[in-house]
C-alpha positions in Angstrom: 80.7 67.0 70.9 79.7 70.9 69.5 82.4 73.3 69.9 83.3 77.0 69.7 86.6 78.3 69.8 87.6 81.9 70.9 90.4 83.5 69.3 92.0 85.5 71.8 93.5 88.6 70.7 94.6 90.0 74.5 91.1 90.8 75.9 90.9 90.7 79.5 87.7 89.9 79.2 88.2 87.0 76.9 88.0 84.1 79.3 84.4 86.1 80.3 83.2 84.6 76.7 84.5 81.4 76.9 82.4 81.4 80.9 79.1 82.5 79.0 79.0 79.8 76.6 80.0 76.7 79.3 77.1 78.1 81.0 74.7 77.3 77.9 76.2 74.0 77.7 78.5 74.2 74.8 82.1 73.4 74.7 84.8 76.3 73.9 88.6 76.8 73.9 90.4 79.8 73.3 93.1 79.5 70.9 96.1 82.1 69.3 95.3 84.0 66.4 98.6 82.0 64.8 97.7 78.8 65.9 95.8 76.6 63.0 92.3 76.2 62.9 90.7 72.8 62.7 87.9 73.0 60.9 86.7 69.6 62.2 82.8 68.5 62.1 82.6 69.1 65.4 83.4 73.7 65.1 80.3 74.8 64.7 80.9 78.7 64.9 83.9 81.1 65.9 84.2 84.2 68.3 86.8 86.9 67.7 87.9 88.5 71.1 88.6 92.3 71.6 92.4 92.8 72.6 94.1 95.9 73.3 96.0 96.5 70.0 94.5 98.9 66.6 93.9 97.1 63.4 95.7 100.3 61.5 98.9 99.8 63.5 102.2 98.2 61.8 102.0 94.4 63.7 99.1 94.3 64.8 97.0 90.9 64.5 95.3 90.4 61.6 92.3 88.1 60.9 92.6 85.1 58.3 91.2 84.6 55.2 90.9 81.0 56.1 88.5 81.8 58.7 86.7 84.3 56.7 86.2 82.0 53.9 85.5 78.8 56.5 81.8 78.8 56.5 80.9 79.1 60.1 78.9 82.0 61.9 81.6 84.3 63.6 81.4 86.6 66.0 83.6 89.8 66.2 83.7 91.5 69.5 85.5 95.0 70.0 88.4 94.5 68.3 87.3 91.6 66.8 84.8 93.9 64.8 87.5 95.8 63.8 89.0 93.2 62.3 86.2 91.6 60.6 85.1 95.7 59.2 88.7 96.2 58.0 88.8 93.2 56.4 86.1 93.9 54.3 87.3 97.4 53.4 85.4 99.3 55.7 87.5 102.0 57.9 88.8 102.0 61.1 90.2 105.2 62.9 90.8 106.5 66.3 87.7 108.0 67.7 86.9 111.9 68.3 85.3 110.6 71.6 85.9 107.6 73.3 83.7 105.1 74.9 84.0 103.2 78.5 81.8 101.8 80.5 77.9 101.4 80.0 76.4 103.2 77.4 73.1 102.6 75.3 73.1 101.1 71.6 69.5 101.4 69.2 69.1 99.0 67.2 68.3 99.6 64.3 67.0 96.5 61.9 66.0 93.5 63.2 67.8 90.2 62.4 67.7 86.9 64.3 70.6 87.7 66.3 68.5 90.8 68.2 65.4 87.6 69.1 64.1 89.1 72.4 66.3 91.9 72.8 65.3 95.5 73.0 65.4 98.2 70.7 67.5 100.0 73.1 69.9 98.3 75.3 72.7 99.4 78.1 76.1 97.8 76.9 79.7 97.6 77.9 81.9 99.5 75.7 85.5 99.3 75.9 87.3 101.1 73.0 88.7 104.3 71.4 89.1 103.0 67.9 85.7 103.3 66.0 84.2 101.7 62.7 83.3 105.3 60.9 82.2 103.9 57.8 80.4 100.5 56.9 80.4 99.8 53.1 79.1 96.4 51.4 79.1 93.6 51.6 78.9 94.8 55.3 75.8 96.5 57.0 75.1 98.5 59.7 72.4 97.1 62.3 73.1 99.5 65.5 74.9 102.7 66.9 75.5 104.2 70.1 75.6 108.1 70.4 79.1 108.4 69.0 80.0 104.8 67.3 79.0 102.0 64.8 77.8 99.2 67.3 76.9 96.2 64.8 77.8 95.0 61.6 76.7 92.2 59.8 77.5 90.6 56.4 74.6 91.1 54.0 75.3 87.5 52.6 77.7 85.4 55.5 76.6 84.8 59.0 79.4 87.3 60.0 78.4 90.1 62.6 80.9 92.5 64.6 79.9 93.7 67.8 81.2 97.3 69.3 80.4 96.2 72.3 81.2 93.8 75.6 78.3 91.0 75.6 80.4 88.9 77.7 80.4 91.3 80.8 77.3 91.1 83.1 77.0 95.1 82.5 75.9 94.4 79.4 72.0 94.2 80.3 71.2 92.0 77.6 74.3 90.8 76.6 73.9 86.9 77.6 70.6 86.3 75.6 72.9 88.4 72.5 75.6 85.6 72.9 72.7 82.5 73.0 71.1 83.8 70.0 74.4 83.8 68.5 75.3 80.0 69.4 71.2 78.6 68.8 69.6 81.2 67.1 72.8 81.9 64.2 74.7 78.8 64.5 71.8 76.2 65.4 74.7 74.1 68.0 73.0 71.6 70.0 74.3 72.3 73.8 75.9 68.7 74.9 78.7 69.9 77.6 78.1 70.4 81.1 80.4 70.1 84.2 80.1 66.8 85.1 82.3 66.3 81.7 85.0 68.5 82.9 85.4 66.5 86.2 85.4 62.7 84.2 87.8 64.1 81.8 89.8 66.2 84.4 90.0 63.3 86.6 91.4 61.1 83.7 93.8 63.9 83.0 95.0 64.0 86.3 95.5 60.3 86.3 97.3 60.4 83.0 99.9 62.8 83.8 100.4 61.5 87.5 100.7 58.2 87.0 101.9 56.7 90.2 104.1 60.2 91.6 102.9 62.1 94.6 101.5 65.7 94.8 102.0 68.2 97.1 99.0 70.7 97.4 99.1 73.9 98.9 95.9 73.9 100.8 94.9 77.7 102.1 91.1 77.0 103.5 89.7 78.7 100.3 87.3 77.3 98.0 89.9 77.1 95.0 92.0 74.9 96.8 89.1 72.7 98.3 87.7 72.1 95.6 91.4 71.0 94.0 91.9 68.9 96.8 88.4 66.8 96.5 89.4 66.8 93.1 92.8 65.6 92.9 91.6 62.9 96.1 88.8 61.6 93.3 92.0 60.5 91.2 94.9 60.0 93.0 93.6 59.3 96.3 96.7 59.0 99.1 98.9 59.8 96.1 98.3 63.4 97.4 99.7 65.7 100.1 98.3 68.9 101.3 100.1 71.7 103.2 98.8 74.0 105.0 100.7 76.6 105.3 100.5 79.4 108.1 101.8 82.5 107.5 100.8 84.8 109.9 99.3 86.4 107.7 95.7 84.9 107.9 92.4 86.0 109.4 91.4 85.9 113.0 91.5 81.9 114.3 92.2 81.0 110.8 94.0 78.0 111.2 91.9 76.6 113.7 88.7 76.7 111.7 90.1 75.7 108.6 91.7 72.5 110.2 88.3 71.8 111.3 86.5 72.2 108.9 88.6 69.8 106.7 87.5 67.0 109.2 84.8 66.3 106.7 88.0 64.6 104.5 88.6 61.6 106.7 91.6 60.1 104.7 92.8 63.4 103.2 96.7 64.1 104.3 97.2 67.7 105.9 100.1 68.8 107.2 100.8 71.9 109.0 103.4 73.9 109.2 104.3 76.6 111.0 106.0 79.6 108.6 105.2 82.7 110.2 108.7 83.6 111.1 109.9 83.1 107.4 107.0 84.9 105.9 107.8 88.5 108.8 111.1 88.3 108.0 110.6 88.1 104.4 108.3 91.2 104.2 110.5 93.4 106.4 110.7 97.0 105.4 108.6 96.2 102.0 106.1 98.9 100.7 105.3 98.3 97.2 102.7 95.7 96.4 103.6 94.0 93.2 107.2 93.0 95.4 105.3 91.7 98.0 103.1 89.5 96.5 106.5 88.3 94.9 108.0 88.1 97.9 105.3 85.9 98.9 104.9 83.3 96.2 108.6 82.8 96.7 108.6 82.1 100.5 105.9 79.7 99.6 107.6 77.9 97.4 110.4 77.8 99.5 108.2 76.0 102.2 107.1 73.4 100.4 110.5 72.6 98.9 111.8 72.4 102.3 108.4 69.8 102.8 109.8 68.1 99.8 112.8 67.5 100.9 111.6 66.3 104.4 109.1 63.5 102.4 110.9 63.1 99.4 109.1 61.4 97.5 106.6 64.5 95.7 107.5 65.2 91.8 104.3 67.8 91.6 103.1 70.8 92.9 99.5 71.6 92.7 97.8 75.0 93.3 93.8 76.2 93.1 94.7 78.7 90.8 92.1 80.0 88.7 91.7 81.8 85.3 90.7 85.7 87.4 94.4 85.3 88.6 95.9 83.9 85.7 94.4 86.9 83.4 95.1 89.8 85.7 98.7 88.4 86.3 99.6 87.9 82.6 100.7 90.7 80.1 98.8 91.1 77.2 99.8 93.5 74.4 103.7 92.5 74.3 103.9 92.5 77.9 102.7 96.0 78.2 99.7 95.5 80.6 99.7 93.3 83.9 97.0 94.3 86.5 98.6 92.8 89.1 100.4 89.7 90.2 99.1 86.9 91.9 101.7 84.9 94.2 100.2 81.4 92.5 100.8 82.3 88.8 103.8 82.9 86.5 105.3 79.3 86.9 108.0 77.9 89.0 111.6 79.2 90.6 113.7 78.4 88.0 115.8 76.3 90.9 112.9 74.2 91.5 112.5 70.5 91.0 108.3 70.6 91.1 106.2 70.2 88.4 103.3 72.0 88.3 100.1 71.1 88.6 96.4 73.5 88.3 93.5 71.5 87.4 91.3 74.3 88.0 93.5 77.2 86.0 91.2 77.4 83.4 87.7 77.8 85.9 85.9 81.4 86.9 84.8 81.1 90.6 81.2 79.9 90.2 82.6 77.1 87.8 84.8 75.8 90.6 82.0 76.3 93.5 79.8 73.4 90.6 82.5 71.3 91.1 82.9 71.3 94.4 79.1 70.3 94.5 79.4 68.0 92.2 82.2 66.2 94.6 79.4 66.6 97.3 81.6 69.0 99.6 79.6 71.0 102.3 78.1 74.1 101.3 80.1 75.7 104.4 82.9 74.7 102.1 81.6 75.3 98.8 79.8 78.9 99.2 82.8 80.6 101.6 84.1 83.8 101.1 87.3 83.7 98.6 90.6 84.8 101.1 93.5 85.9 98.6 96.1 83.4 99.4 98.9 86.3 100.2 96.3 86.9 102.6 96.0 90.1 105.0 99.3 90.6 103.3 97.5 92.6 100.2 95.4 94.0 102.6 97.7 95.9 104.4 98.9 98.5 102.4 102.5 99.8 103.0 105.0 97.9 105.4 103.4 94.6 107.1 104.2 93.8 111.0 103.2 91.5 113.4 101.1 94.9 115.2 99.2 95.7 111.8 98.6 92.6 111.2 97.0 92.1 115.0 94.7 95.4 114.2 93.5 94.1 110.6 92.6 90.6 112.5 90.4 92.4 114.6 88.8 94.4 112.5 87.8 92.5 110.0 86.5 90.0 112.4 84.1 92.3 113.5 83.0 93.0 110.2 82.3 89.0 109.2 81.1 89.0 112.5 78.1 90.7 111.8 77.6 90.3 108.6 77.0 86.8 109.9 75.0 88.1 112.9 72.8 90.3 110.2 72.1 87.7 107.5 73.9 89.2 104.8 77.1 87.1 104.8 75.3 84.8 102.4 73.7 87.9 100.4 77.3 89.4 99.5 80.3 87.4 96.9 83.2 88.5 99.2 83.8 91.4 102.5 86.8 92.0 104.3 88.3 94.8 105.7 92.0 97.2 104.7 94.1 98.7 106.7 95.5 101.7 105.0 98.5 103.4 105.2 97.5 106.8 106.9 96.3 108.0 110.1 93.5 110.9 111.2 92.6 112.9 114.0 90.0 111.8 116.0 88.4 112.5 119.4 88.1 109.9 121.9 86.8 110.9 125.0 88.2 114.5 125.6 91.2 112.9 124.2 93.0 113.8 120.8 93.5 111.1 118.6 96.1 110.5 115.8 95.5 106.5 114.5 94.3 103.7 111.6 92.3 104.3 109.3 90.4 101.0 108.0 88.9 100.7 104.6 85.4 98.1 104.7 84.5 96.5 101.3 81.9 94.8 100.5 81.0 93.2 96.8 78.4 91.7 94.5 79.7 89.2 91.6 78.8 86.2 89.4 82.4 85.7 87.8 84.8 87.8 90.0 86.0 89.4 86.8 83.3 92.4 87.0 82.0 93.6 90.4 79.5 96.1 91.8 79.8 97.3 95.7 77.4 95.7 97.8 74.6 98.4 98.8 74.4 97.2 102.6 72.0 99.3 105.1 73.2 103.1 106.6 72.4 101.5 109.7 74.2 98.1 109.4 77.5 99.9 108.0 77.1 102.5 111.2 77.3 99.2 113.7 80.5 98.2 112.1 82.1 101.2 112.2 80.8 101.9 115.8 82.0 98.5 117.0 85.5 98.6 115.0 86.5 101.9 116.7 85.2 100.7 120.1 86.6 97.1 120.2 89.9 97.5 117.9 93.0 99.5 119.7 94.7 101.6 117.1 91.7 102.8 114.4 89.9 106.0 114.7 88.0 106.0 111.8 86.1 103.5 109.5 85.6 104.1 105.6 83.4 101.9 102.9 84.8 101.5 99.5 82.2 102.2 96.9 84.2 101.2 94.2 83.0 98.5 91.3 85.4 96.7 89.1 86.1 97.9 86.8 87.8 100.3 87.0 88.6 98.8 90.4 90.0 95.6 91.3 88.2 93.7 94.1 91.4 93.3 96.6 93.1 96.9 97.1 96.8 95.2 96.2 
């Protein structure tokens, strides 16, 4: 089977990469810039990801000679073209201005890597370092209004990118990365997803063996889709959990216990945790602690379901690579975006063994799979719901009251978005309920209450995002029939904010 391997030099955008090739049907792992490279038949070209460090600072990660000298097209992105440009002694230096977001790039040469592509393009750029010189053997193929954008090597398949392909506000940027893989290193696409669930399931089977799994089952897609997966190889081997918090949307557990009637043979238990979840939260404020607090408590509730079945040696979870890369550091341990309650491991008191057969999927990867395991589209295509649940979307101290007003709310919202059509037409809406209060007029009546925050988003990967652009009109009913129908909020808000430099959840 072809492969590509990413080196990953703390990108949070790497895994993005990794997601555009899968999608043209060619195999790639990322891999540490100190790990060995194999160069076995089967590598047919390497990408070098951008990363947060400067090529001219003591420590900094350097790029091999052994992959220089290897023979296979490579690709330099961000700081990867920093590398491959300092490398071959061109300089690298802090820039005079620097450059985020979308910008435009002219090329200016053509070369098979630009097939189809347009003279001028709208890119991602994501840097302050710059290339300000390019001297043989390298050459310069494109520039935005204040950097070096391409480099190639006049006599090696070697090019350096500027630029952010990977992300979707990169216009062109997925036909840039095909040319790359068919165009510059002529791989033959033979990987697809029905490959990652028959070796997955063999996986599973392999490291299971004839143990028991407990699987914490939220209602979301991730863990769905983990539990039709981990059911496809262990069978009655597995346990879910469903775990209510209290801190779940409006008739939660009701419809999600419903809608798993589809599994007929699929072991779900319930349990009840609301209590230990309020108590828990009391008198917390600051979002990285709760979402702590949070993956703790549910821990704790499933070694307590251990210990009542006692027979489970693994834990399983629907994490995915979004929450694995926005909870890990990068850069030394310098740069977390923020924690998610499912990632970082185990207590250090627990007995589990974990178990996330979906950790290295994007979102539209896992909803593939879920088809693939022929699981309803009601199943498949739903909303993602953050498994701290209304507890990130409550900013400031959580109670039973807040968490009554945000369940209203944001049932109106789905509501009618539902009602209007457009449920299907958005990635994921839900409401926040922030931690300030306004004047308002009700009646002849002064006001003084909630203020909720709508949000409403358009994605592919959930990595990048762009508000959803729903009618005047449509966003007036909501607001109208929040303030009318929910006690305690005044006055309605819509986030306009993409990601970045967002995140999609405000916690």
């Amino acid at each position: 089977m072809n492969k590509v391997i990413v080196i990953d030099y703390g990108s949070q955008y790497n895994q993005l990469i990794t997601r555009r090739i899968r999608h043209k049907n060619v195999f790639v792992e990322v891999v540490s810039p100190t790990a060995p490279i194999e160069l076995t038949k089967d590598l047919k070209a390497i990408i070098l990801s951008g990363g947060p460090s400067s090529v001219y600072e003591e420590g900094a990660p350097r790029l091999s000679e052994a992959i220089i000298n290897s023979g296979l097209p490579i690709l330099g992105i961000c700081y990867g073209m920093q590398l491959i440009a300092q490398y071959f002694g061109s300089r690298v230096e802090k820039g005079v201005v620097r450059e985020y977001g979308k910008n435009e790039i002219t090329l200016l040469k053509e070369d098979v890597l630009f097939k189809g592509l347009s003279k001028v393009q709208t890119v991602f750029m994501s840097h302050s370092d710059h290339v300000t010189d390019v001297i043989e053997p390298l050459d310069l193929l494109s520039t935005s209004a204040y950097a070096n954008a391409i480099i190639k090597h006049t006599s090696k398949p070697i090019y350096g990118l500027q630029f952010h392909p990977e992300v979707t506000h990169s216009v062109e940027g997925e036909q840039l990365i095909e040319n790359f893989l068919f165009e510059v290193a002529k791989i033959q696409p033979d990987w697809n997803i029905e490959d990652f669930i028959t070796n997955k399931v063999s996986e599973i089977k392999d490291v299971v063996k004839d143990q028991h799994v407990i699987l914490g089952l939220s209602g979301g897609v991730d863990s769905t889709v983990c539990a039709a997966l981990l059911h496809k190889a262990i069978g009655n081997q597995l346990v879910c959990i469903f775990v209510d918090t209290g801190l779940l949307r409006k008739h939660e557990a009701i419809e999600v216990l419903k809608n798993y009637e589809v599994f007929k043979d699929l072991n779900i238990i319930k349990v009840d945790a609301k209590e230990q979840f309020y108590q828990a939260l009391k008198g917390v404020k600051d979002p990285e602690e709760k979402r702590k607090i949070i993956g703790r408590v549910f821990f704790e509730v499933f070694e307590q379901e251990k210990e009542k079945h006692n027979y489970a040696s693994f834990l399983a979870q629907g994490t995915i690579y979004p929450d694995v890369i926005e909870s890990l550091s990068t850069n030394g341990g310098k740069t977390t975006i923020k924690s998610h309650h499912n990632v970082g491991g185990l207590p250090k008191q627990s007995t589990f063994k974990i178990l996330e057969p979906l950790r290295e999927l994007f979102k539209d990867e896992v909803r593939k799979v879920g088809f693939e395991l022929n699981l309803d589209e009601t199943l498949v295509n739903r909303h993602p719901f953050p498994g701290p649940g209304l507890g990130v979307r409550i900013l400031g101290e959580i109670d039973e009251s807040r968490v009554k007003i945000l369940q209203e709310a944001d049932d109106v919202f789905i509501t009618l978005l539902r009602k209007h059509q457009l449920y299907e037409k958005v990635s994921q809406a839900f409401c926040v309920l922030l931690p300030v209060k306004s004047v308002g007029v009700m009646g002849d009546n002064r006001t003084y209450e909630n203020v909720l925050a709508i949000r409403s988003v358009d994605t592919t990967d959930f990595m990048t995002a762009t508000f959803s652009r729903l009618p005047f009109e449509f966003l007036e009913e909501v607001a109208t029939t929040i303030i009318n129908k929910v006690e305690g909020i005044n006055r309605v808000v819509y986030d306009i904010t993409s990601k970045p430099p967002g995140t999609i959840e405000w916690e």
